[in-house]
N, C-alpha and C positions, 0 to 999 in steps of 0.2 A: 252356530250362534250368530245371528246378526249384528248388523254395527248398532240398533240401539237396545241390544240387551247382553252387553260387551259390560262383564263387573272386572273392573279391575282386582289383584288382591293385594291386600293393604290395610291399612288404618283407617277407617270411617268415623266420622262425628254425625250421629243423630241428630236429627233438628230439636230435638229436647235437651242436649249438650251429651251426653252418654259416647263416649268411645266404644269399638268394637274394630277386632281384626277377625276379615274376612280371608279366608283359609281355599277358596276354589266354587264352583257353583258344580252339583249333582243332579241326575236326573232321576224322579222317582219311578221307582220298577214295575208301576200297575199303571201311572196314568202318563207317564214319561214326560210330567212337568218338568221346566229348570227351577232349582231351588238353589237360592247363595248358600253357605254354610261358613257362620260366624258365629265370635264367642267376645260376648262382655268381658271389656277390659276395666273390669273394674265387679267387687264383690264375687257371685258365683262363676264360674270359670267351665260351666256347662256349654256345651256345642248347640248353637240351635240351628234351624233352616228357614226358608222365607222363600217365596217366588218371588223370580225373578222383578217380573212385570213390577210387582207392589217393592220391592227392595228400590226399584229405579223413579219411583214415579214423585212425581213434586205434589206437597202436601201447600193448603193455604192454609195460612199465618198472617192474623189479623190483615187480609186482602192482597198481604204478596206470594206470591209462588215462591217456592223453597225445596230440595230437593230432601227427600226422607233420611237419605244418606251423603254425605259426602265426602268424598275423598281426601284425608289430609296425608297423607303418604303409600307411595306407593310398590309394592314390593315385586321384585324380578322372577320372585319364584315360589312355585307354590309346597306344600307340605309333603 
């Protein structure tokens, strides 16, 4: 994995406020994407997945750049 598609794992805040801990990134077995693999911290407790690229990438917000996810803690070890 290259230095800019490096997920840390950790606690992330959504840019729409929503927590979520991200658990490790997987690769899928047919098209051998990277996908994060995270789970809302908050309500259902379901594991989901996302690529990479779209998990990392900054979204605008009324004309500033902002990242989709961001890091507020960060964890040494994975699951």
């Amino acid at each position: 994995m290259s230095q800019q598609t490096k997920v840390e794992l950790g606690r992330y805040r959504h840019y729409k406020g929503g927590e979520y801990q991200v658990y490790g990134v997987a690769r899928h077995s047919e098209s051998e994407e990277l996908l994060v693999v995270y789970r809302p911290l908050y309500g259902q407790s379901e594991l989901w997945v996302r690529p990479v690229d779209m998990f990392l990438e900054h979204v605008d917000i009324d004309g500033t750049s902002t990242p989709r996810f961001a890091l507020i803690e960060q964890n040494k070890e994975a699951i």
